[in-house]
C-alpha positions, 0 to 999 in steps of 0.5 A: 799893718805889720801885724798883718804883714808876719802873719801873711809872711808866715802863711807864705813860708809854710805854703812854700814848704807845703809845695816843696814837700809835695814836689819830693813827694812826686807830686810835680804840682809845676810853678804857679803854687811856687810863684803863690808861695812867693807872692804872699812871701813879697807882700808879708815883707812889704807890709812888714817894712813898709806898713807905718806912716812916713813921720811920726807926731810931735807927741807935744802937739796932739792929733787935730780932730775937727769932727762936723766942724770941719765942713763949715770951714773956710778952704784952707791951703795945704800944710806945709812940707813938715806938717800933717793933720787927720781931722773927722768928717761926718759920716753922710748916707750919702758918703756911706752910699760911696763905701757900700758900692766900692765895697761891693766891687772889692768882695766882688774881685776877691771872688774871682781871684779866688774862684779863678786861682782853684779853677786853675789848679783844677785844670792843672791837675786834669792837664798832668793826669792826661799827659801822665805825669805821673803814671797811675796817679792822676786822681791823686793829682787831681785831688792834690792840685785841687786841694791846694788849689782851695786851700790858696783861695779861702787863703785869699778871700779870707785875708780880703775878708779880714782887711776889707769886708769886716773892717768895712761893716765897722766903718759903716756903724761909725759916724764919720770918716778921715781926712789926711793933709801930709805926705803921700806915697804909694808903695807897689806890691804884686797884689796892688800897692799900700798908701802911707800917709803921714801917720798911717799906712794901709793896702789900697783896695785893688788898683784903683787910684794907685796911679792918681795917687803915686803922683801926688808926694804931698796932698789931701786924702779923705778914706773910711778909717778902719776898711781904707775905703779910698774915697778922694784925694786933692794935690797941694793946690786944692785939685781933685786927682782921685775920686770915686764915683758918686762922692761930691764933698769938695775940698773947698768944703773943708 
């Protein structure tokens, strides 16, 4: 994840000396390339800072992997403030059902901000060049804003590829998925917000559950392992707070 975050920090930096250099140049591309020059930059930074788990393993203790096993478990009361645990859980079609459909809506949102972000430098450009910004150039501004326009959006949707669409398809070649018992926090960026959990972190897929799971502080969260598909998470008590559609695993399950 910190890996992510210096490449979208670098991306940021160079978009923003990208639009600088036009803005000497006479291009008067206004403040929306600006602000995505700074969105990208704040969200590189966020997940370069913030893009781990909360603690760290004892290295004396290894990780707790129960695989099917763990179905047929009695209900168990959450761990304790201090300890944490990730265990796998089967991988049903039902559950792969889950995945598919959120995923789906997830490429489906990608596509919009990337569609939306292009008409917008679109419509900018033609606005510019009908009130003669500048004079004798408005097909260069045009081609200009809707170059970076472009550029912004296969920006976006390749980086929604990348840490969603494809880590997805993984998941779905596996045969089981996660459970974290431990502490949660939710941290907010201005594309949507990152899940620390104990020994990881990841972004989470739009705004879903962000609020469900910013309350939480310690609970249970069950998520595919590489595309971070969110698909449930209980408070300290065993209390359902999130679940996505269609996912009918309990935590008395467990």
């Amino acid at each position: 994840m910190r890996v992510l975050g210096n490449i979208v920090l670098v991306f940021g930096i160079l978009f923003l000396v990208l639009m600088v250099l036009a803005e000497f140049g006479g291009g008067h591309t206004g403040w929306i390339p600006f602000g995505v020059a700074a969105m990208l930059i704040f969200m590189g930074w966020k997940l370069r800072t913030s893009g781990k788990g909360i603690v760290q393993p004892d290295p004396a203790a290894p990780p707790e992997h129960s695989g099917a096993a763990t179905l047929a478990a009695p209900a168990q009361p959450a761990a304790p403030a201090g300890q944490f645990s990730t265990v796998e859980l089967p991988l049903t079609p039902e559950v792969a059902a889950v995945i598919v459909s959120e995923n789906a809506r997830t490429q489906r949102l990608a596509l919009r901000v990337a569609g939306g972000l292009f008409l917008i430098m679109f419509v900018l450009g033609i606005i510019l060049a009908a009130v003669k910004v500048a004079p004798g150039q408005g097909k260069t501004l045009i081609a200009l804003l809707s170059i970076i326009g472009a550029v912004a959006a296969i920006l976006i949707y390749s980086i929604t590829w990348l840490t969603t669409q494809k880590p997805v398809r993984r998941d779905l070649r596996g045969t089981t998925y996660l459970r974290t018992t431990g502490p949660v926090q939710v941290v907010r960026m201005s594309s949507g917000g990152m899940l620390r959990l104990a020994d990881r972190a990841f972004l989470m897929n739009g705004r879903n559950g962000m609020a469900e799971l910013s309350t939480l502080g310690w609970g249970r969260v069950d998520y595919s392992p590489h595309g971070h598909v969110i698909l449930a998470a209980w408070d300290k008590q065993g209390r359902s707070v999130y679940s996505l559609p269609g996912y009918n695993v309990s935590r008395g399950s467990m």
